[in-house]
N, C-alpha and C positions, 0 to 999 in steps of 0.2 A: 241426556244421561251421562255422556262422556265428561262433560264439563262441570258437570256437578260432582264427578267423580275426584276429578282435577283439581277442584274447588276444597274439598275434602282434605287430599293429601295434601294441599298448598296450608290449610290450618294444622293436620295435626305437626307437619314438617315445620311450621313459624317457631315454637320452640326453639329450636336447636341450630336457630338461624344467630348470627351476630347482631345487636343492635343496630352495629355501621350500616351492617350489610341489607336488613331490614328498612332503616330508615331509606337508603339509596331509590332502593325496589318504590317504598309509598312516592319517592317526589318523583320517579320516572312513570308511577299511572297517574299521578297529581297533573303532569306537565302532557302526558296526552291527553286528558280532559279540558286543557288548556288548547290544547290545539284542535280540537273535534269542536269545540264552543265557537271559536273562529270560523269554522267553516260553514262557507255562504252554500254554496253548488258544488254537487262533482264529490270528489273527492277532496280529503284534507293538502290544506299547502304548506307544505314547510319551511320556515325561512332559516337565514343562517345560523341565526342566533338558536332556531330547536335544531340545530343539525350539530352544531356546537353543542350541544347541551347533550345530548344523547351520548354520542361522539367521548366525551369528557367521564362521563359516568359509564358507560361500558368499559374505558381503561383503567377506571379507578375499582371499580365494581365489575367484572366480566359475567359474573350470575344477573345480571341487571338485563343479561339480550336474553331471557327467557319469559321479561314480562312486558318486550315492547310486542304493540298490536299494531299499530298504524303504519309499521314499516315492515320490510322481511329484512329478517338477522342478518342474512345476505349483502345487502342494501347497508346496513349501520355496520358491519364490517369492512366495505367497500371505503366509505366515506372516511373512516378511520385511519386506514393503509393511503388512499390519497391526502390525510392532512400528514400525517408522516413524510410523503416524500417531500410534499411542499415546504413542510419544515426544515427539510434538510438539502431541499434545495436553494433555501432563504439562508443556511446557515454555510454554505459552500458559496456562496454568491462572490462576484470578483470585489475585495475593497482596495483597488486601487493597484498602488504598487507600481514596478517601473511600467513603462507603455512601452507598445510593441513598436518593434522597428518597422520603417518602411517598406513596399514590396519590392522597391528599387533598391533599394539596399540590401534585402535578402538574396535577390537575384544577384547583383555583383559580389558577395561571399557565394554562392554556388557559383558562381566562371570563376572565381579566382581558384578556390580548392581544385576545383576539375582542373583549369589548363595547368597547375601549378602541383603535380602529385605528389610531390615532398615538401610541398609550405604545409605546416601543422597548422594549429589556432594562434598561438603567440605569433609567428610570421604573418600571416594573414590581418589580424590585429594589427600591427606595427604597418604595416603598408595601409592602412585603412586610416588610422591615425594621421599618416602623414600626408594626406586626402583630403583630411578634415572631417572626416567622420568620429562621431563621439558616440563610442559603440563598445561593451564590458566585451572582455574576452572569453566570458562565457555565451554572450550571446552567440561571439561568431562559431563557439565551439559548436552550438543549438543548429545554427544552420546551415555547417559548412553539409556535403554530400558525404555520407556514409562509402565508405570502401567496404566490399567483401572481404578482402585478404586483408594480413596484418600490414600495417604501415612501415616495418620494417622485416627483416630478414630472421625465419625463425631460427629455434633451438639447433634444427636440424643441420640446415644452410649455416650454422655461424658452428658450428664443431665439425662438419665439412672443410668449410675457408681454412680455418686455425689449428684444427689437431697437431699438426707437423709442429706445431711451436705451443702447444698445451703439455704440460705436465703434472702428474700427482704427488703427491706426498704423504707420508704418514708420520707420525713420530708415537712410539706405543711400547708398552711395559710390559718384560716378560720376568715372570719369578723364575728362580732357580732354582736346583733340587739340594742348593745349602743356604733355602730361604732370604737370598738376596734378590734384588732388583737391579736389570738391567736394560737401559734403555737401546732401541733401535731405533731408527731413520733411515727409511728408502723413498727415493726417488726414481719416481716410474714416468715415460714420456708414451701418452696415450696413440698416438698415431702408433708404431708398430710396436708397442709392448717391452720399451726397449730399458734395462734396466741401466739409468742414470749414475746414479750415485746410493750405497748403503754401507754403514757403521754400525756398530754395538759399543754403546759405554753406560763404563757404572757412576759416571759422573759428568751427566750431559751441560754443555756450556751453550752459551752465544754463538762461539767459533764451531 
């Protein structure tokens, strides 16, 4: 009773179906009659080519997985999502390009960076070269040993060393209250706050 019920709504619903999308649905119960006719014992067997083909028309068609029988939806979405990654595993695949360097050669760029804490990759390079290694200096940049801390001395450490001998400057325009301009220059030395040098002219030069 259910299926004749189903049978029912599947005709008055064909109407208002698309052609496309009608014709897709007849050749997917076309082609599992085609594989039920095959079938010796047991259950149906599916070869590549019907796993392809279902596969193919449920992406073109996704209303088409309500009229497969022979498999569970489950099943012909599964097979879909695996020819997907394969796809793009096929499409990510290595095509060549430069070849990797040797482990003996990896390994002597990590002791040189380690024993060597202030050789970068261009230093490193250059001595490696002159070895006779023929090695891009991005490679060695790839395998030298990563450092935690920065490779040189920070912000804080380099305005520590030098304040005593850093100074600021400004140079900046103030109107006047008989709509003139006049320019200033202070020079301030950031270690104690100490004021340098300041003038006001209303005709600032070079000098």
């Amino acid at each position: 009773m259910i299926g004749l019920f189903c049978f029912v709504l599947a005709i008055l619903a064909s109407p208002f179906k698309s052609k496309s999308r009608l014709e897709a649905e007849n050749e997917v119960l076309r082609h599992q009659l085609i594989v039920l006719r095959r079938k010796l014992k047991g259950r149906a067997r599916l070869t590549n080519n019907d796993r392809w083909f279902f596969v193919q028309m449920y992406r073109c068609f996704p209303s088409t997985l309500k009229v497969v029988r022979i498999v569970q939806p489950e099943t012909l979405v599964r097979w879909h999502r695996a020819g997907f990654r394969r796809y793009w595993r096929w499409k990510s695949r290595r095509r060549g390009g430069r070849p990797r360097i040797e482990i003996e050669l990896r390994a002597l760029i990590r002791q040189m960076s380690t024993e060597n804490f202030l050789w970068g990759a261009p230093r490193i390079h250059g001595e490696l070269l002159k070895l006779g290694f023929n090695v891009a200096q991005s490679s060695v940049a790839k395998y030298m040993v990563k450092r935690r801390g920065p490779p040189s001395q920070g912000w804080k450490t380099f305005l520590r060393n030098h304040a005593p001998d850093i100074a600021a400057m400004d140079l900046f325009v103030v109107p006047t209250i008989g709509f003139r301009l006049v320019y200033g220059f202070v020079i301030v030395r950031l270690h104690r706050r100490d004021l340098v040098w300041i003038n006001v002219t209303a005709h600032p030069t070079a000098e």
